[in-house]
C-alpha positions in Angstrom: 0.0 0.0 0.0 1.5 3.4 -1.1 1.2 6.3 1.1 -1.2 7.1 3.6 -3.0 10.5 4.1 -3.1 10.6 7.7 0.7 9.5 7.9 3.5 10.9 6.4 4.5 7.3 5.4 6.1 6.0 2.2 5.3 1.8 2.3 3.2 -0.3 4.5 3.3 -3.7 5.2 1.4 -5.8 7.1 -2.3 -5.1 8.7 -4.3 -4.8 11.5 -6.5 -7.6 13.3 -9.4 -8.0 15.3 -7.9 -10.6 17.3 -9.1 -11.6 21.0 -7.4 -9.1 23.4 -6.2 -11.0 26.8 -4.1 -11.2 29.9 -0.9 -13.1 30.6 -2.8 -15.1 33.9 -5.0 -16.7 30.7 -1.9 -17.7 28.9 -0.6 -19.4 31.9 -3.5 -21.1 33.2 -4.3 -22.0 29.7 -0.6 -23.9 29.6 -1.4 -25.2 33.0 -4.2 -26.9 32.4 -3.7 -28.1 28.8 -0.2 -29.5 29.1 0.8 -30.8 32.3 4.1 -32.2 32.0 6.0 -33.4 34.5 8.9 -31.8 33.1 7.8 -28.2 32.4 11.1 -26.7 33.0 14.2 -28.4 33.5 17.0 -26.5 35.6 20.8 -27.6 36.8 22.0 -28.4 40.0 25.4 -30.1 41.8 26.3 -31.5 38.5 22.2 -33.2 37.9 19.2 -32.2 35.8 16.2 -32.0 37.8 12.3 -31.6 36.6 9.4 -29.0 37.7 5.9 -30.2 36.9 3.5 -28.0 35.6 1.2 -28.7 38.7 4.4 -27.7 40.7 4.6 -24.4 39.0 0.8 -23.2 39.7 0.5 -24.7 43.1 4.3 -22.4 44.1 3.1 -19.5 41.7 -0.2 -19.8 44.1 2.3 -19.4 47.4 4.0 -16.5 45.8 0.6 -14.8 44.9 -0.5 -15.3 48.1 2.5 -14.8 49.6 3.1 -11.2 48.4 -0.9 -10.2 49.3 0.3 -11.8 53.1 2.9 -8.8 53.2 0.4 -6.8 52.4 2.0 -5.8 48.8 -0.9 -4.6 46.8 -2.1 -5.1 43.0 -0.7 -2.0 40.8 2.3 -2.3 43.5 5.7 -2.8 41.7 8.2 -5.5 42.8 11.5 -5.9 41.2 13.2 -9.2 40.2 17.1 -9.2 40.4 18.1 -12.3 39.3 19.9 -14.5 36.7 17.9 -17.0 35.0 16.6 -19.9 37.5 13.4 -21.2 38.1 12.3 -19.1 40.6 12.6 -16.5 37.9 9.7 -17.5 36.4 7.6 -18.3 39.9 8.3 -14.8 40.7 6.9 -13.4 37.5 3.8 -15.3 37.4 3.4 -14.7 40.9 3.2 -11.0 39.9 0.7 -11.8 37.3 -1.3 -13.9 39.4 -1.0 -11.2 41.8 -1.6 -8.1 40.4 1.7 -6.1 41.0 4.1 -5.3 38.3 7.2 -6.4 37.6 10.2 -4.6 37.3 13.0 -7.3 35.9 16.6 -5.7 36.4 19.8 -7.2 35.1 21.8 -8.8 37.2 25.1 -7.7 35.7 24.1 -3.7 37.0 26.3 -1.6 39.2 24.2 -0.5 42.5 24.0 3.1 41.4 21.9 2.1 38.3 19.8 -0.6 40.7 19.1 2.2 43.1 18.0 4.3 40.5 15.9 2.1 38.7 13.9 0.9 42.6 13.5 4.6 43.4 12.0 5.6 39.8 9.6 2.6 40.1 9.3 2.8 43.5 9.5 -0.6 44.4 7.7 -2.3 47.1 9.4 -5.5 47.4 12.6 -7.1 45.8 13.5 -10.8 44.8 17.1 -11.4 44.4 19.0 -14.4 43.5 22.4 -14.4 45.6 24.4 -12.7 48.4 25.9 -10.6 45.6 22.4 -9.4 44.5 21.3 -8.8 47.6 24.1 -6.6 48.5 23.3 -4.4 45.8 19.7 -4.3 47.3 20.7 -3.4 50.0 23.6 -0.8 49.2 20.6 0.6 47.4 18.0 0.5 50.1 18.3 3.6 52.1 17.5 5.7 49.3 14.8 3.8 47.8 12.1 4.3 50.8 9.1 2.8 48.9 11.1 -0.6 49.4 9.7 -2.6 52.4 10.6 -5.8 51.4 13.4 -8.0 50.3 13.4 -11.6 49.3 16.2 -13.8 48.5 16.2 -17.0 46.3 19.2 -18.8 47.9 19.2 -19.8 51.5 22.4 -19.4 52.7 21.9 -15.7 52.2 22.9 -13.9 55.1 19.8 -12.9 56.8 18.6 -9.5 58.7 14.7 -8.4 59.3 13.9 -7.0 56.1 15.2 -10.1 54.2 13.2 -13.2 53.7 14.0 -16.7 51.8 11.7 -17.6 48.9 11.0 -20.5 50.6 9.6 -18.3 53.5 7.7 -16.7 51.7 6.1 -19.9 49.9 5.4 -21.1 53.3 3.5 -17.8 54.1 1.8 -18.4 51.2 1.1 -21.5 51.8 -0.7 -20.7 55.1 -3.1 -19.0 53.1 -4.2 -21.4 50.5 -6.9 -22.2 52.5 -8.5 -19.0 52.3 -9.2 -18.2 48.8 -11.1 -21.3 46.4 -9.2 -22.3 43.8 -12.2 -20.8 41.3 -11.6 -17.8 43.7 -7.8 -17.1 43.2 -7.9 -18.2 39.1 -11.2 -15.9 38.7 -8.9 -12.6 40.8 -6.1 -13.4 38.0 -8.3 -13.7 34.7 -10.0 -10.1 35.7 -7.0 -8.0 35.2 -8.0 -5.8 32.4 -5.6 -6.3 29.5 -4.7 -3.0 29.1 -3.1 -2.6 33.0 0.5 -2.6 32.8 2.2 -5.9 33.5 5.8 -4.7 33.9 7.9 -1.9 33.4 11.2 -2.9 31.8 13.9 -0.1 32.0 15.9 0.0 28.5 20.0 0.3 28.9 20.3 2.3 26.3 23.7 4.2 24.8 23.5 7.6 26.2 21.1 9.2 29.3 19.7 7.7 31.7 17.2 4.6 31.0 13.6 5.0 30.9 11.2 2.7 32.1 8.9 1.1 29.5 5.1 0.1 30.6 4.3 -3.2 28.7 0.8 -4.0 29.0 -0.6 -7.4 29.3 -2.2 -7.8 26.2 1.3 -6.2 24.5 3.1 -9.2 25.4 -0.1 -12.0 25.1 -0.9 -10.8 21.8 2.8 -11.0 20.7 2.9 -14.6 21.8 -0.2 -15.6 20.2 0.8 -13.7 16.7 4.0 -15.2 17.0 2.7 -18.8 17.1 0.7 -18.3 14.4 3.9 -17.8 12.8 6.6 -20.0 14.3 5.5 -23.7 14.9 6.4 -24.9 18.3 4.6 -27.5 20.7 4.5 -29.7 23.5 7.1 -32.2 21.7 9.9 -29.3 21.5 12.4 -28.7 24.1 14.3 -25.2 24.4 17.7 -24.0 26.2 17.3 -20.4 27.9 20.5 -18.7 28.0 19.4 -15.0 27.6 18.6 -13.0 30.6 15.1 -13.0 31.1 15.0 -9.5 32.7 15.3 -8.8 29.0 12.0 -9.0 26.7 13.3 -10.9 23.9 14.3 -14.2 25.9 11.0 -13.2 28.7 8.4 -12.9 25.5 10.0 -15.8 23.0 12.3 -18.3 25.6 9.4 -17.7 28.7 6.1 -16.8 28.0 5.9 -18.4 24.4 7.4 -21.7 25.5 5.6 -22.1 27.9 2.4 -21.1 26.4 2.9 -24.0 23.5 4.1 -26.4 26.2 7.6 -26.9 24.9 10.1 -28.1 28.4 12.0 -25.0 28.7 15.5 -25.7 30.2 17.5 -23.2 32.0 21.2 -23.2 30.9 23.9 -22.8 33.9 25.7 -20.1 32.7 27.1 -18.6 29.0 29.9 -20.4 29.8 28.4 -23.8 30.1 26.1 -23.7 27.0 28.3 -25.8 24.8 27.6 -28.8 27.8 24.6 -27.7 28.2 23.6 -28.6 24.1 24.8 -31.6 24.4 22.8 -33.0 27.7 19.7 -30.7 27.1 19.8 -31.3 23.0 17.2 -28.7 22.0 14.7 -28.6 19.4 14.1 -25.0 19.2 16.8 -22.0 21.0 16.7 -18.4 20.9 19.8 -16.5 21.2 21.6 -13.3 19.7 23.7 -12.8 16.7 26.8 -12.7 19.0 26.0 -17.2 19.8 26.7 -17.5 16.0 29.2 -15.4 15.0 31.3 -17.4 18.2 30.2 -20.6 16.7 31.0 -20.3 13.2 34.2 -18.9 14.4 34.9 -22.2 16.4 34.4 -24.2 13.1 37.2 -22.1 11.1 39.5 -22.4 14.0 38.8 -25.9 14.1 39.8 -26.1 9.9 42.5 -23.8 10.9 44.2 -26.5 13.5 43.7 -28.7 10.5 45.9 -27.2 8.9 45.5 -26.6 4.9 43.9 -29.6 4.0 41.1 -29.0 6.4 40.7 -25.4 5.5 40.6 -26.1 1.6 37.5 -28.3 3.1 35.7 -25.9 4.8 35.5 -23.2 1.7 35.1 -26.0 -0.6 31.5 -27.0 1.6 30.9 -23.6 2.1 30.7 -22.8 -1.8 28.9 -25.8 -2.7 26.4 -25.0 0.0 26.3 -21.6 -1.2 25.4 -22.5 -5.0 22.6 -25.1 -3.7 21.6 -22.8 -1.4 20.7 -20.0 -4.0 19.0 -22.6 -6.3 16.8 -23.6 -3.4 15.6 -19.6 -2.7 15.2 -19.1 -6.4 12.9 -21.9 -6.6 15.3 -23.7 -8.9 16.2 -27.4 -8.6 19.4 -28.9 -7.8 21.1 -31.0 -9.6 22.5 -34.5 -8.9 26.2 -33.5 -9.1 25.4 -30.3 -6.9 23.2 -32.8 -4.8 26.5 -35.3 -4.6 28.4 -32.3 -3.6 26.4 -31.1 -0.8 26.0 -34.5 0.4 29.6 -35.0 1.1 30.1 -31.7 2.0 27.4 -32.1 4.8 29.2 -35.1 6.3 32.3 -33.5 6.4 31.3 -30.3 8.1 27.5 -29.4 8.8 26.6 -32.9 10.3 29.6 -32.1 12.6 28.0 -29.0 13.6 24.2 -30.1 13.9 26.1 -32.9 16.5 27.9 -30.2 17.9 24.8 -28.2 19.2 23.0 -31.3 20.4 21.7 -33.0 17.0 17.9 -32.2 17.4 17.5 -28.5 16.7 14.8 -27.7 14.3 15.5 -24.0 14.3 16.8 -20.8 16.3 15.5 -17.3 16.3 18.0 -14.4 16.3 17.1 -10.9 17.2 18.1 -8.4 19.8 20.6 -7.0 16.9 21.3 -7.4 13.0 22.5 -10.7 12.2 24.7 -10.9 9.4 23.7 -12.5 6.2 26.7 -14.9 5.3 26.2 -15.8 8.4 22.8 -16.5 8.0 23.0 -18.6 4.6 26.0 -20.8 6.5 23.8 -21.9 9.0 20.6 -22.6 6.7 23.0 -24.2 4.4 24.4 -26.7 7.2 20.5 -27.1 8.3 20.6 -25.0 11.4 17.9 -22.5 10.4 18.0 -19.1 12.0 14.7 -17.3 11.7 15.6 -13.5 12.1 13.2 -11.0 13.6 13.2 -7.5 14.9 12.0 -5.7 17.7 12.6 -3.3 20.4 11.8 -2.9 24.2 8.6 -0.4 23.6 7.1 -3.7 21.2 6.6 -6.3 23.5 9.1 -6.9 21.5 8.2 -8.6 18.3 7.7 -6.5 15.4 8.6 -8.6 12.4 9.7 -12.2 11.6 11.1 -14.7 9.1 8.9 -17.4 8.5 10.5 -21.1 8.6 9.3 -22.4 5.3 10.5 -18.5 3.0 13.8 -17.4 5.2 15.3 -14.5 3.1 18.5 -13.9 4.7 19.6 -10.5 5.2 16.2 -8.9 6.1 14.1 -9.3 9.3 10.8 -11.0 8.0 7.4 -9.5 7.6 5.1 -8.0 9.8 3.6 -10.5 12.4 0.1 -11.1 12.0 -2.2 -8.0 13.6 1.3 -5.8 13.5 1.8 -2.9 10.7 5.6 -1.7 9.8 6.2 1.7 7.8 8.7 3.2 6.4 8.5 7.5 6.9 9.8 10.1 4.4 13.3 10.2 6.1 13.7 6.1 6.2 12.7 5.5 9.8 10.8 2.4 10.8 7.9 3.2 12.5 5.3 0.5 13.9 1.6 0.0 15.0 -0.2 -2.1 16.7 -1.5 -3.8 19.7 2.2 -4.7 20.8 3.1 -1.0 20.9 3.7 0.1 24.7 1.7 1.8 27.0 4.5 4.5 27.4 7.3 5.1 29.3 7.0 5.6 33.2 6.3 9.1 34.2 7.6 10.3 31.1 4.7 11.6 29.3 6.5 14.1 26.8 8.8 11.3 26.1 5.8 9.1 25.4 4.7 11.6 23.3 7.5 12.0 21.2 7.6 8.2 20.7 4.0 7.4 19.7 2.4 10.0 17.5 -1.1 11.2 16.9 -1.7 8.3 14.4 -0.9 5.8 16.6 2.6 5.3 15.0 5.6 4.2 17.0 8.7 5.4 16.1 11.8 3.0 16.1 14.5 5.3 15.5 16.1 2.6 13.2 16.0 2.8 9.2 15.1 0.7 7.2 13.4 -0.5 3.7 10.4 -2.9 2.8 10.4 -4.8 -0.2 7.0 -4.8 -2.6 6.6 -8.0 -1.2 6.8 -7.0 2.4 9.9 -8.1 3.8 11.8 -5.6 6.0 15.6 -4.8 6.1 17.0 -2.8 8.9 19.8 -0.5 8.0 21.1 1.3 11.2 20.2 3.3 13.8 19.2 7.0 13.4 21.6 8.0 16.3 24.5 5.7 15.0 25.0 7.0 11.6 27.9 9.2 10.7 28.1 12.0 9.5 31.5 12.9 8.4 33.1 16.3 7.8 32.1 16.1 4.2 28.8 16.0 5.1 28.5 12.3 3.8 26.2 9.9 6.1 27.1 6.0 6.4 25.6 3.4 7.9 27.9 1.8 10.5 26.0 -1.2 11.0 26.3 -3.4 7.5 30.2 -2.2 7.7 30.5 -3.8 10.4 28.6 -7.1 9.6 31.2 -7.0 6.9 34.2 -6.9 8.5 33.1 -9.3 11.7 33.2 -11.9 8.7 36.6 -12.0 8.5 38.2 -14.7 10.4 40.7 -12.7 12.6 38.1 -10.3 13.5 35.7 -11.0 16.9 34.1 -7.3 17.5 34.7 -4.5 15.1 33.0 -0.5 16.3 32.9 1.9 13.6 33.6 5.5 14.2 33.7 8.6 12.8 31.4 11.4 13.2 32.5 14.7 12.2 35.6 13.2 10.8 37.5 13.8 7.4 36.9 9.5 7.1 35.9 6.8 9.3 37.9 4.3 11.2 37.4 0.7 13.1 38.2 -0.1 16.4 38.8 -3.9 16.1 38.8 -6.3 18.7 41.1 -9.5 17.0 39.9 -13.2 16.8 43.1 -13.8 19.6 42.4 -18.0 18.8 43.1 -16.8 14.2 45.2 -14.1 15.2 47.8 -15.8 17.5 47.9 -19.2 15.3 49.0 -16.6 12.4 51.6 -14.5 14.3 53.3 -18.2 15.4 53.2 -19.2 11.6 55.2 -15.9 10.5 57.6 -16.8 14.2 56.3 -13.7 15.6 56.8 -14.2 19.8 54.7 -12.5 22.1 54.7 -12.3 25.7 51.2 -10.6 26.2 48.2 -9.2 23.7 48.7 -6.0 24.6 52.5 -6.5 23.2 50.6 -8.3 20.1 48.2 -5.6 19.0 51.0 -3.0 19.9 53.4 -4.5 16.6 53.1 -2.9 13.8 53.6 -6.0 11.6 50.7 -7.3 13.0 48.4 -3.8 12.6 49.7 -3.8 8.4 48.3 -7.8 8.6 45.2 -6.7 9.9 44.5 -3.6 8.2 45.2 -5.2 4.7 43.1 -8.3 5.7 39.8 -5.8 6.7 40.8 -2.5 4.8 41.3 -4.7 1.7 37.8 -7.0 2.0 36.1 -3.6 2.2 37.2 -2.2 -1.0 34.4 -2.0 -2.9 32.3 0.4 -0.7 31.9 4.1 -1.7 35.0 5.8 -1.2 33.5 8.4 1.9 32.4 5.1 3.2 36.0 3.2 2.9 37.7 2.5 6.8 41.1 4.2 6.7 42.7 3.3 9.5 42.1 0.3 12.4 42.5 0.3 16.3 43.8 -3.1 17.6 42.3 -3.7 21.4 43.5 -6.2 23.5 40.7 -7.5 25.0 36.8 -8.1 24.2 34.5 -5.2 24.8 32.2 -5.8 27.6 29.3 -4.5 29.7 31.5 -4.8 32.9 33.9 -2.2 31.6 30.8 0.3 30.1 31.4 -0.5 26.9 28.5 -2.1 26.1 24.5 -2.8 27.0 23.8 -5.3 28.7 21.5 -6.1 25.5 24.7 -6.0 23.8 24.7 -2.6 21.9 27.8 -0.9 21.5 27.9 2.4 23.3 29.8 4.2 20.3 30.2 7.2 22.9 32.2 5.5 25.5 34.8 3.3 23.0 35.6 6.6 21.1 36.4 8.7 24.9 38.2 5.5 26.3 40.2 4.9 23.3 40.6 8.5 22.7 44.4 8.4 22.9 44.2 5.0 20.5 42.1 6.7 18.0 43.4 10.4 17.9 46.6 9.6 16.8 45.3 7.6 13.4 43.9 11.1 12.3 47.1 12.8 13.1 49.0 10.4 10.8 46.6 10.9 7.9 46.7 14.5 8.3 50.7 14.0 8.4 50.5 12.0 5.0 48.8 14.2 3.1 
């Protein structure tokens, strides 16, 4: 559909629906009582897999209803959850929802400055935290959050005072209570919670200012798992591996509330660090993760060719092609023929099988999102049968926006519209979306609300994009992260990047820029590609910061990237590279903890890095 009167729109895809509105309590009741598995969730413990029965989860997310209205916290109350991923993760939240308070999920990776902040701007009530270390933030944070009365802590050994409870505690308080309330009672307080009350208020990280705290609604998120279903097949018979921090949206709306509303066993992974075990005991059917999983993983399988030596490289790009020619006669519609079919054949025994194996041998699909995901990276992994279905989203859409459908993945965009959602491209190439999945606002900010959601209904993204005549949408960049250099030429940092994070010896690339006479990247080596080459020329090292310093190794690297990105427009072109010796991280500040790269921070911290690459230029010329 071309233009739109009332919007100053150039393309639209997708349309609206008059599909049932509902709360989240429905979804999980409904999964309650139409599944029952004895294995619901699966979580780790002292080296053993251990099950949770659906009829386990609603009688404890009963206690923790109960519970919370035995210390007297109130429906529209907010309680926070500060906690890595765990069972009692999910307890807690539909304990809220059965409950009436709203949630307020806060990473667990956050310094207590940005914890106290977020309490006081929701003005907590109560607090569920996983460990001592979680707790101490609480209660660093405490004295200057004085709507907080309550704090309850998921492990026992926690060392106690009067305002901290165990979760066990407080399932025995509300256990005490069961009595009181019929079980028609307590399902028929849950199912009246008009779909349009907030649910939760998730507080985005954000790259610059301080985070604002976005008011989901409950039919936000249960009509983004319903249009998503319609859309992604998943049931009972599927098993899924949460690794993503549910305080997030993406792994709370597609690894939590989704999963558990098509009664797939959802299995919590230990740690990022042990999901490589974890594949192989768990052996999923269906995983979400972000972009950042399999760029690692198709790193691991060049390093692997690499230790090969030649023979086992030549392998690896010799699969690789063939599965690239088959691949594009498959999305044309053509058919392959019985040489290319031979081909592929061996080529899948001598590398994809190994990977399918290598992630547990059962895994029918993954979903990416949470940022862009690169297309060769995407065509690998279709190629070696690993699907990945892309989507896109944000925070403020509960979050699903758009998505690749299983049976028509077009690598390199983000999918169409999901059903009942509309997508939009404005006049200057924003995204904009609307929709029942668009939030309520943002907490207490109502100009900022404003500013985000216009008159028409219209949310806008802030990312650019384009949509194909057949509907299919490809993000660009973000609005705030394109350059501008002192020509007054704009780039888009983002498909640069995807670029060069394909080359073998590269593990995080940053882009930057702005009011510069040309761009640079800030490169963060493959160390495993990187080292293995600097041995083969007898380079010797006694640290990476000694490594990255050599300027043998800065001409390897710059001719490896600087060369691959030739062909782009010559404004566009990289001139110059900034080895790091270590991986950027949202410890340091360097990053989200969704994984964003705060462009702001590398280029201050790295200042004396960076400057100097201008000087020389300015020198050469």
């Amino acid at each position: 559909m071309e233009g739109d009167a009332s919007t100053s729109v150039l393309r639209i895809a997708g349309a609206p629906a008059d599909d049932p509105q509902g709360n989240v309590a429905q979804l999980f009741l409904e999964a309650v009582d139409t599944h029952r598995k004895p294995n619901a969730l699966r979580y780790r413990k002292a080296g053993s897999w251990y099950d949770i029965s659906h009829q386990q989860i609603y009688d404890d997310v009963k206690r923790v209803a109960l519970g919370l209205a035995a210390l007297s916290v109130e429906p529209g109350d907010r309680v926070a959850i500060l906690s890595e991923n765990r069972p009692e993760w999910l307890l807690t939240d539909f304990g809220c929802v059965m409950s009436g308070t709203i949630s307020v999920p806060l990473y667990p990776s956050l310094p207590v400055d940005q914890i106290c902040y977020m309490l006081r701007d929701s003005e907590a009530t109560a607090a569920f935290v996983s460990t001592e270390e979680q707790l101490a933030k609480v209660r660093g944070a405490k004295a200057d959050v004085p709507s907080l009365k309550y704090i309850i802590a998921y492990d026992e050994n926690v060392s106690r005072t009067s305002d901290v409870r165990t979760f066990v505690q407080l399932l025995e308080l509300g256990g005490e209570r069961v009595g009181e309330l019929s079980d028609d009672e307590y399902r028929a307080r849950g199912l009246e919670t008009d779909p349009h009350d907030t649910l939760t208020v998730l507080y985005t990280s954000g790259t610059t200012g301080q985070p604002k705290g976005v008011m989901l609604t409950h039919n936000n998120l249960y009509s983004n798992v319903r249009s998503t279903l319609q859309v992604l097949k998943i049931d009972s018979a599927d098993t899924s591996l949460s690794v993503l921090p549910l305080c997030h949206v993406f792994e709370r709306m597609a690894g939590n509330y989704t999963m558990f509303d098509s009664g797939a066993t959802i299995c919590y992974a230990e740690s990022f660090a042990a999901v490589a075990e974890n594949l192989l005991e768990i052996r999923p059917t269906v995983m979400t993760m972000v972009p950042r999983f399999y760029e690692r993983t198709f790193a691991q399988v060049e390093e692997e060719a690499r230790k090969g030596g030649s023979a086992h490289q030549n392998i690896l790009s010799w699969a690789i092609d063939v599965a690239d020619r088959r691949l594009d006669r498959k999305l044309e519609g053509k058919r392959v023929g019985p040489l290319l079919a031979l081909q592929y054949g061996i080529a899948d025994r001598l590398v994809f099988a190994k990977l399918r194996k290598g992630v547990g041998g059962r895994i029918r699909f993954f979903v990416s999102g949470g940022a862009p995901l690169s297309p060769t990276l995407a065509r690998f992994f279709l190629s070696a049968g690993l699907p990945i279905v892309e989507g896109y989203g944000l925070t403020e859409t509960a979050p699903v926006i758009s998505l690749n459908r299983l049976e028509r993945i077009r690598p390199g965009t983000v999918g169409e519209p999901i059903p009942g959602v509309e997508a939009a491209i404005a006049e200057d190439g924003e995204v904009l979306t609307r929709g029942p999945h668009v939030m309520r606002g943002y907490y207490k900010m109502p100009e900022e609300t404003a500013a985000a959601i216009d008159p028409d209904g219209w949310f806008h993204t802030g990312d650019v994009g384009e949509l194909s005549d057949d509907g299919y949408l490809k993000i660009t960049d973000r609005k705030k992260d394109l350059i501008v250099t002192a020509g007054g030429k704009n780039i888009a940092p983002q498909p640069i990047e995807g670029r060069a994070k394909n080359n073998p010896y590269v593990s995080q690339v940053v882009m930057l820029g702005d009011r510069r006479r040309f761009p640079i990247l800030v490169v963060v080596p493959d160390f495993g590609a990187l080292e293995s080459w600097a041995g083969s020329q007898g380079f010797d090292f006694d640290s990476r910061e000694a490594l990255v310093r050599d300027q043998r190794v800065i001409d390897f690297m710059e001719s490896e990237l600087l060369g691959s990105l030739a062909d782009l427009a010559k404004f566009e072109r990289p001139k110059k590279i900034a080895l790091l010796p270590r991986e950027l991280s949202i410890d340091a500040g360097e990053m989200t903890p969704t994984l964003k790269v705060k462009r702001r921070i590398i280029e201050e911290k790295y200042w004396d890095l960076i400057e100097p690459l201008y000087a020389e230029e300015a020198t050469d010329q």
